[in-house]
C-alpha positions as CSV (number, residue, x, y, z in Angstrom):
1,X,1.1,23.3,7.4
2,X,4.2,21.5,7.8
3,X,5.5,20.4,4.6
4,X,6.8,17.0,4.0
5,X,10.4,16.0,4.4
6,X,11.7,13.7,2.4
7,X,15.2,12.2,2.1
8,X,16.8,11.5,-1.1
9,X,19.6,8.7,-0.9
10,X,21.8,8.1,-4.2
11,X,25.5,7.9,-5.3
12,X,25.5,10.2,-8.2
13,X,25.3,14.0,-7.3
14,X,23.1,15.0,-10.5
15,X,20.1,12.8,-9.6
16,X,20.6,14.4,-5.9
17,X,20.2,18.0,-7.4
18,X,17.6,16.9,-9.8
19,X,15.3,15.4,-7.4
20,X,16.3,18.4,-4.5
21,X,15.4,21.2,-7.3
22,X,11.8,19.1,-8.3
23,X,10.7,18.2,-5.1
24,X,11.3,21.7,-3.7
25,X,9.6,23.6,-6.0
26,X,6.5,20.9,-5.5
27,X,6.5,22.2,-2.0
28,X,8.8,19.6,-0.1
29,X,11.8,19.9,2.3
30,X,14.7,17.8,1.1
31,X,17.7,16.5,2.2
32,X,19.7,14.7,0.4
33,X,22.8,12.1,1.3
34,X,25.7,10.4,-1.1
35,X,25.0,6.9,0.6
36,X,24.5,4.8,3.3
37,X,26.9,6.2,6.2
38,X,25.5,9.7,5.8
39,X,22.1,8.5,5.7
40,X,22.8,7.0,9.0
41,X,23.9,9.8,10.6
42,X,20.8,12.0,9.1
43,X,18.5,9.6,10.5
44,X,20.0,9.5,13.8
45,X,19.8,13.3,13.9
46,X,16.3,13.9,12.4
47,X,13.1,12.5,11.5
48,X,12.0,12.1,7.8
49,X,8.3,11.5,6.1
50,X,9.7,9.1,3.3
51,X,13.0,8.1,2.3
52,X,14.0,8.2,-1.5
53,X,16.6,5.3,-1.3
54,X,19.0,4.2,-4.6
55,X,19.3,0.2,-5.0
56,X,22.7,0.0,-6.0
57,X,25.5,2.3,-4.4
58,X,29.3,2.0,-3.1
59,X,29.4,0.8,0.4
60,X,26.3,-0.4,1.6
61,X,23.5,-0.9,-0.6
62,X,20.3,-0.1,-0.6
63,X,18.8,-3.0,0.4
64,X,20.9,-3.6,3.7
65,X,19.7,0.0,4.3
66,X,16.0,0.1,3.6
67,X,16.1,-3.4,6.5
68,X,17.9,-1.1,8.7
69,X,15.1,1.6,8.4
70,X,12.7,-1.2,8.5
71,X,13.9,-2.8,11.5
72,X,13.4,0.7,13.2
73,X,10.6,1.3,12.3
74,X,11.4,4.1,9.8
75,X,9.5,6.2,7.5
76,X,8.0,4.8,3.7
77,X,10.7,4.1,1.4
78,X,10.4,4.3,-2.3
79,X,13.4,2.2,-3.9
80,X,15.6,3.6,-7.2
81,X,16.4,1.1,-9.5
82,X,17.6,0.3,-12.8
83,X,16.0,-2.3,-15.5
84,X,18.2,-5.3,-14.9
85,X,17.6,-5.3,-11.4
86,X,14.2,-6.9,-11.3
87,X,15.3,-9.8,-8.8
88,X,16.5,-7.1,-6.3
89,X,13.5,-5.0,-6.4
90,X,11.8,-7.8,-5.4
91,X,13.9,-8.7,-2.5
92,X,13.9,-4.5,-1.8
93,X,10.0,-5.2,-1.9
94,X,9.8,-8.2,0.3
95,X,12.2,-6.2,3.3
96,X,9.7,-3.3,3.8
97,X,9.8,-0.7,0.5
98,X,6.8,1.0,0.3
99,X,7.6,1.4,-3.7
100,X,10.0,1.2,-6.1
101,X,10.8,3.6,-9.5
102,X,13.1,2.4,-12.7
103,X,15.9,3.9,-13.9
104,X,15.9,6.7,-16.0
105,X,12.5,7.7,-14.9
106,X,10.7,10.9,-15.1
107,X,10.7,13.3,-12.2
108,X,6.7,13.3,-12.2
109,X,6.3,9.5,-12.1
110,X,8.2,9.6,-8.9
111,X,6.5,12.8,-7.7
112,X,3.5,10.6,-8.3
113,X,4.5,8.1,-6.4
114,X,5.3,9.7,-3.6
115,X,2.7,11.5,-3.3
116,X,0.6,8.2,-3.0
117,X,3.0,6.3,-1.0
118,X,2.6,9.8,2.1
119,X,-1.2,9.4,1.7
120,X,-0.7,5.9,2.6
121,X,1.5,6.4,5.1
122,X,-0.3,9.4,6.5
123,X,-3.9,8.0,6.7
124,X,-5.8,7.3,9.8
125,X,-7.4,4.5,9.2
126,X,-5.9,1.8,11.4
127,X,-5.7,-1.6,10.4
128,X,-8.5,-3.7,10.7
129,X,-9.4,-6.2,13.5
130,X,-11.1,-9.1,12.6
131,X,-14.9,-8.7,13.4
132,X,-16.0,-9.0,16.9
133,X,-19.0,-10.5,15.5
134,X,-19.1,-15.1,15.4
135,X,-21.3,-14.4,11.6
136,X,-22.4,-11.2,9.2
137,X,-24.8,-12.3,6.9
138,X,-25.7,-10.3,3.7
139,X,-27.7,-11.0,1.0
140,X,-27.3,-14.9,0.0
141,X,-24.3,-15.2,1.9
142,X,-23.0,-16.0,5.7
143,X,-19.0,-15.2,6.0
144,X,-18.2,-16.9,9.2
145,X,-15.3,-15.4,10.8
146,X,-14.5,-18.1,13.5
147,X,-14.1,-20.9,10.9
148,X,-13.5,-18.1,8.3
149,X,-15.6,-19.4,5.9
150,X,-18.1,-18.0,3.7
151,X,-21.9,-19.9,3.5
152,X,-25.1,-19.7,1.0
153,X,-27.9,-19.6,1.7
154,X,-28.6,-23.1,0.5
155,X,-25.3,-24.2,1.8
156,X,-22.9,-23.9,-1.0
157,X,-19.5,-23.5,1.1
158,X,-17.4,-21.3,-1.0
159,X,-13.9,-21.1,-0.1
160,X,-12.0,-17.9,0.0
161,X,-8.3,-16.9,0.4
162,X,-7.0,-14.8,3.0
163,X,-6.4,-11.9,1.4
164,X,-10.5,-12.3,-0.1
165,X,-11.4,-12.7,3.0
166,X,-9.6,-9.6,4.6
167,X,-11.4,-7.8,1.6
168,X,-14.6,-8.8,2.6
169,X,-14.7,-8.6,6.1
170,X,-13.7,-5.0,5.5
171,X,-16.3,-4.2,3.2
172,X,-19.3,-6.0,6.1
173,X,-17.6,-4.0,8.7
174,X,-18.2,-0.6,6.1
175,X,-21.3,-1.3,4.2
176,X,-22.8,1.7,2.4
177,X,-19.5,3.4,2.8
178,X,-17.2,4.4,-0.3
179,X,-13.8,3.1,0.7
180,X,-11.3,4.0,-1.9
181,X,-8.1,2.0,-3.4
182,X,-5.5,3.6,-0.6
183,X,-8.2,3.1,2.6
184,X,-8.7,-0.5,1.4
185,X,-5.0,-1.4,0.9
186,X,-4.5,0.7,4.3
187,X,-7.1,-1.9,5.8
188,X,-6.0,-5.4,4.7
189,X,-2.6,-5.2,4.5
190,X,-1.3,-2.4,7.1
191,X,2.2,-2.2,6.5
192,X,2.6,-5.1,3.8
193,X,0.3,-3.3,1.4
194,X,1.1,-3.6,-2.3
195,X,2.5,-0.5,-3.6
196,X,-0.3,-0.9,-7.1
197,X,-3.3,-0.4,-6.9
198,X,-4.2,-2.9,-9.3
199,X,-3.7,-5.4,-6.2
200,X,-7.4,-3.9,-4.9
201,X,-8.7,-4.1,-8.1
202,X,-8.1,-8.0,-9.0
203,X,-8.8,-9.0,-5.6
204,X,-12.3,-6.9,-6.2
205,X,-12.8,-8.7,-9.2
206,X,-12.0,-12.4,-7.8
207,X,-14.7,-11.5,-4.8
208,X,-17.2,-10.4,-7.1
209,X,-17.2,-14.2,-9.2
210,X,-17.7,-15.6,-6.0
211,X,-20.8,-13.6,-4.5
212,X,-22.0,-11.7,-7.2
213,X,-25.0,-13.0,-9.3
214,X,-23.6,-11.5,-12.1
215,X,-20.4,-10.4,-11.7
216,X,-20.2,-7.9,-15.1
217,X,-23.3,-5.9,-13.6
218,X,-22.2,-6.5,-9.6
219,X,-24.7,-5.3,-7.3
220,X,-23.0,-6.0,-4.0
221,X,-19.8,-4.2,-4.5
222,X,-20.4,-1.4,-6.5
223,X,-17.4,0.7,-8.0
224,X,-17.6,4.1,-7.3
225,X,-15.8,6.3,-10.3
226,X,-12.9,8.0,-9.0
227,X,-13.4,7.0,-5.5
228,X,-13.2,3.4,-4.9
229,X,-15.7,0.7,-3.8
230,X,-19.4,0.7,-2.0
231,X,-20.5,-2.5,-0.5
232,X,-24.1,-1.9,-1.2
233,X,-25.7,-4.7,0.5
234,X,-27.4,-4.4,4.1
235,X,-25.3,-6.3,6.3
236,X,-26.7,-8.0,9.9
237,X,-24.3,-10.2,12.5
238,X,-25.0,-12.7,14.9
């Protein structure tokens, strides 16, 4: 197989070598570039898995390149950044980075990371469609997806963000199913997904206080130890 090739973009020719030497002996190609006009010219010439990009450099900086990958529909990027630049790494995270890692950082956090950021990027799950289906009914509970609301049985109307109800129109379109952290952020958020999983995991926990009967012993979604969620429920449409 193939291995993956990643780009590492960054100023300072130690971290270069650093992360060259790492990521080769952990089975990936790397190229590396000293900034933004050679990283240019390397994407121009070649195709890359997932870019490892520097924040701050001479030149143009990291965030006016990780738009112009974005714009172009370019490969993940995981941002490098230092500890005072908070505000930018939010900006970096708002124009497309898939990630970002802090300066100084340990060579197998960002192994880590990309590692996670490649299974993201290299799943097959496509993201979801909103159902075909006018209701899917479960349980107590209706979620209507034409008014996209979501009904009791006795006709408590319980009102659910967007992002809740991506969640759970996911899980009624893949009951019984195990669907883990990286296939569920895959399916509600495509291309915008949060690089944490702990994004899944509150927005698990704010669905189960809404439909659960007892949301310390759920019994509708069910987590799955080292694997994810199961919506256990039987789910019908209309």
């Amino acid at each position: 197989m193939t291995p993956n090739h990643i780009l590492v973009v960054d100023d300072h020719l130690e971290i270069r070598e650093l992360l060259a030497s790492y990521l080769t002996q952990h089975g990936y190609e790397v190229t590396t570039a000293d900034g933004g006009e050679a990283m240019r010219k390397l994407l121009a010439e070649r195709e890359f898995d997932l870019i490892v990009l520097d924040l701050m450099m001479p030149g143009e900086d990291g965030l006016s390149l990780c738009r112009h990958v974005r714009e172009r529909q370019g490969p993940p990027v995981i941002m490098l950044t230092a500890m005072s630049e908070d505000a930018d790494t939010v900006v970096g995270l708002e124009m497309g980075a898939d990630d970002y890692v802090t300066k100084p950082f340990v060579p197998r956090v960002l192994l880590a990371r990309i590692k996670a950021v490649l299974r993201r990027a290299e799943s097959r799950v496509e993201e979801v469609q909103p159902s075909a289906l006018a209701k899917r009914c479960f349980d107590r509970w209706c979620l209507d997806n034409l008014q996209r609301q979501l009904v009791r049985d006795d006709g408590l109307l319980v009102p659910l963000s967007t992002a809740e109800f991506k969640l759970l129109d996911v899980f009624l379109q893949n009951p019984q199913r195990v669907l883990s952290r990286d296939e569920l952020l895959n399916l509600t958020k495509g291309r915008d997904a949060e690089p944490f999983d702990r994004s899944v995991d509150n927005q698990v926990s704010r669905l189960r206080r809404k439909i659960e009967a007892d949301a310390q012993n759920p019994a509708l979604i069910k987590t799955v130890w080292g694997g994810g969620y199961l919506f256990a429920a039987a789910v019908t449409g209309e």
